[in-house]
Every structure is written in C-alpha cells, then in structure tokens.
C-alpha positions as CSV (number, residue, x, y, z in Angstrom):
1,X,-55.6,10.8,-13.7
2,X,-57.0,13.8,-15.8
3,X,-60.8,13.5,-16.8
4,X,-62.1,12.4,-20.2
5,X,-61.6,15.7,-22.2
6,X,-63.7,17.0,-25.2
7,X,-62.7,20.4,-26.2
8,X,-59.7,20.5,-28.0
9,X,-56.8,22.3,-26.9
10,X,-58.2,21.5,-23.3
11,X,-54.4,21.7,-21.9
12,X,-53.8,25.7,-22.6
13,X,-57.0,26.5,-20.9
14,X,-57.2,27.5,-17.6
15,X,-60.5,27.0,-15.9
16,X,-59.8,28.5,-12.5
17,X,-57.1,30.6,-10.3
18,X,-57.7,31.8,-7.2
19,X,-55.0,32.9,-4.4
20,X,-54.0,30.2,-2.1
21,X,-51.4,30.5,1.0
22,X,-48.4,29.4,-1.3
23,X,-49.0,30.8,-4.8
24,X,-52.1,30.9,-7.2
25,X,-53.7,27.7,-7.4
26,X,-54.7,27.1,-11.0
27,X,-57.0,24.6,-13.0
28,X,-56.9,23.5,-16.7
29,X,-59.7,22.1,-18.9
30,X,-57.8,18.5,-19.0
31,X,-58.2,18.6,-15.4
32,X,-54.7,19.6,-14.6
33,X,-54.0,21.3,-11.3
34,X,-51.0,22.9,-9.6
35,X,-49.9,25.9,-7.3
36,X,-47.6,29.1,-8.9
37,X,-45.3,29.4,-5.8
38,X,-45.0,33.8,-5.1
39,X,-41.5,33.5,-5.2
40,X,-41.7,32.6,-8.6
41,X,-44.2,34.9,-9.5
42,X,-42.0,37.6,-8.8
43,X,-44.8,40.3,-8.5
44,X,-43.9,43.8,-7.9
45,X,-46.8,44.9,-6.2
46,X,-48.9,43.4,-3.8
47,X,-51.6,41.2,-5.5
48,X,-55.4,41.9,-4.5
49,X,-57.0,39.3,-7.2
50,X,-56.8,37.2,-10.2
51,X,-58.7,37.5,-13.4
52,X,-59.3,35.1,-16.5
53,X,-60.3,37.5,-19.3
54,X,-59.9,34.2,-21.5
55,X,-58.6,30.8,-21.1
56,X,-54.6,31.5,-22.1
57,X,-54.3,34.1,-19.6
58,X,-54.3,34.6,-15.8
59,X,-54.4,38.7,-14.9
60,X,-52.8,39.5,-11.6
61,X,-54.3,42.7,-10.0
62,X,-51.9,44.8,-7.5
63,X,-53.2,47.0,-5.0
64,X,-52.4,50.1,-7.6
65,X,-54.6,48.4,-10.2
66,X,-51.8,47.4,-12.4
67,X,-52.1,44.0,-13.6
68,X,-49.4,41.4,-14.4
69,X,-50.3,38.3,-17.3
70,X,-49.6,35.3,-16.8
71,X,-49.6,33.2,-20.4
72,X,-51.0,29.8,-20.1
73,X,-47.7,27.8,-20.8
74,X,-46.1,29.8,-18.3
75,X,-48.6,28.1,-15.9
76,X,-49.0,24.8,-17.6
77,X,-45.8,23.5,-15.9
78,X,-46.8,24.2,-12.7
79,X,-49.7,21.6,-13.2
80,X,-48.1,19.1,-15.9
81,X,-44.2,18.4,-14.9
82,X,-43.8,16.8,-17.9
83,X,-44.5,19.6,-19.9
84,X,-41.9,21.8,-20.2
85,X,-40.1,18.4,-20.9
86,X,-42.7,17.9,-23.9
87,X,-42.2,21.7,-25.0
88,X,-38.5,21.5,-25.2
89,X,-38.3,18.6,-27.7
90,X,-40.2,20.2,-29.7
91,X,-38.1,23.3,-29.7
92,X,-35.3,21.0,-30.4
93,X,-37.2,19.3,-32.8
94,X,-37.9,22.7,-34.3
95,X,-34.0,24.0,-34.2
96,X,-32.9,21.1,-36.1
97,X,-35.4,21.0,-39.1
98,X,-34.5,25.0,-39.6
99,X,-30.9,24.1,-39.4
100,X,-31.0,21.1,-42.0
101,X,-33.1,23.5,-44.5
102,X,-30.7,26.2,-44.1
103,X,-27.7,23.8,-45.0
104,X,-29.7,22.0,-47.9
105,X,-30.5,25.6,-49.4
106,X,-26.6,26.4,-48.5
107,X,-25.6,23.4,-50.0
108,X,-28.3,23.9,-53.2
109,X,-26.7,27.5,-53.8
110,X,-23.1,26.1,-54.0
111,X,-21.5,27.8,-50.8
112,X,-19.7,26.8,-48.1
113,X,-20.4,27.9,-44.2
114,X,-17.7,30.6,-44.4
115,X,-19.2,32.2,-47.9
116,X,-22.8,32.3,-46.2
117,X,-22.0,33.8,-43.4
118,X,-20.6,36.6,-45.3
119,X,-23.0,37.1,-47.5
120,X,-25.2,37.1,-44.5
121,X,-23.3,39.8,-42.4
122,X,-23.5,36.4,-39.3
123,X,-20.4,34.9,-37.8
124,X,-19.9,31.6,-39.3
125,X,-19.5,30.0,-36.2
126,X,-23.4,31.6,-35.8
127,X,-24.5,29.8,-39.2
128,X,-22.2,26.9,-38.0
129,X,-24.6,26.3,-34.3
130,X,-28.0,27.7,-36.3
131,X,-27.2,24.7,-38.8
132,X,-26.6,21.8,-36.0
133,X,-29.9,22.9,-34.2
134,X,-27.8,24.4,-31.5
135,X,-29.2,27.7,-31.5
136,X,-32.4,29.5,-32.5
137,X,-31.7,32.9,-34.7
138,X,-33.6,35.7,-34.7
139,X,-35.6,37.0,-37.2
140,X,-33.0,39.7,-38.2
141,X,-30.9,37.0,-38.5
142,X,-33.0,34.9,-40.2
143,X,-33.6,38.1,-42.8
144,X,-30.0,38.3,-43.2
145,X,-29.6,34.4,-44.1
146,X,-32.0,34.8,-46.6
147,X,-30.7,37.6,-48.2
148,X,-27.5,35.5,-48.0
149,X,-29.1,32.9,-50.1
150,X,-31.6,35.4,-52.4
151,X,-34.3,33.6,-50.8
152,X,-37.6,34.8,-49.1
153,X,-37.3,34.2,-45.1
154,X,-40.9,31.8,-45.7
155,X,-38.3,29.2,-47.9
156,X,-36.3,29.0,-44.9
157,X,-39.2,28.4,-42.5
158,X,-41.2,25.7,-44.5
159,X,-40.4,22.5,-46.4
C-alpha cells in the first residue's frame, strides 16, 4: 500500500531511477515502484546512466552522450498496472464528449453527416467514427471541422 501522500500530483513524479539487472528501476512520490524491462526500452545505444532533470522525466545517457527521455506516464505503468487502464477511460471519456459537441453543433447548423463532411474536406465515414467517440482527429482535422461549421476550433473543444 502507497504511503500517505501530500504533494499533489505525487503520481507523475518520479523520485528515483537507477539501472537494475532487468530494466530501470523507478520510484514515484505516491510511493509507486516498478522495473522498465530493456527490451521495452528499446535503446539504441548502450546506456551508461540515468538522470532526473525534473520529476516528469527520466534522461537515459548512451555511451556517445546522447540521451533518450523517458516521460513520466510512459513510466507510470510500469509501477501502477492499473494505470494505463485509468488513462484510457479517460481518453474514451474524452473522444465521446468531442464527438457529442461536434454532432450538437452539426445538428445546431442544420446539416447532416454527409453535408459536414464536405464542407469539411473529411470522409463522412471520418466525421461518422469522430462523432461516436471512435476515433480521435487531428488538429488539422479538427481545423477543417470547424471551418465546416464557421466555428472557432476552441467551440469544438469546450462546453
């Protein structure tokens, strides 16, 4: 069980990495611990040491004195299973509110899918699986909705 934590936003920040036999063993403020397997690391160059220049990102040094970042959510899973769990619901989450204001502002301006999606130079099977939450645009393509709908890209962003 994690610690008691007081600084907020204790889960992004890593604490401590150092090399271990399997991977790079890190630590998180929440107390969160895990191993980064090499394999999955997939470093080009033979590592000599880790660095935290701040508490979202691991630095992998090579031999060559290149370096390789590591972002903290990219590590997070490694010490919290259930976090890429967490972080994908939210994407979801995410997908389907864009895709319901997108259809609402559609459905405001009086066009159907097809008439969108030529406005907006986008298939309208691409408006169709934005609109369910199936798939996250771009921002070109979220440009080009607007401009479809003589909107600013912020209306289709925020309630």
């Amino acid at each position: 069980m994690p610690a008691t934590t007081y600084v907020t936003g204790a889960e992004r920040m890593v604490i401590q990495a150092r090399f271990v036999k399997q991977g790079i063993e890190i630590q998180f403020a929440d107390g969160a611990r895990g191993i980064i397997p090499w394999e999955d690391l997939k470093i080009p160059r033979r590592p000599v040491s880790v660095a935290l220049p701040h508490p979202y990102t691991l630095l992998i040094i090579g031999e060559d004195g290149k370096t390789e970042e590591i972002p903290w959510d990219y590590a997070r899973h490694y010490a919290d299973p259930s976090f890429r769990a967490r972080e994908e619901q939210i994407a979801r989450e995410g997908r389907h509110a864009l895709g319901k204001r997108i259809k609402k502002l559609r459905v405001h301006a009086g066009l159907n899918q097809e008439q969108l999606a030529k406005r907006s130079g986008i298939s309208r099977v691409t408006l169709a699986r934005i609109e369910i939450g199936e798939h996250s645009p771009r921002m070109d393509t979220l440009r080009a909705i607007a401009r479809g709908l003589e909107c600013d890209v912020q209306k289709l962003l925020l309630d």
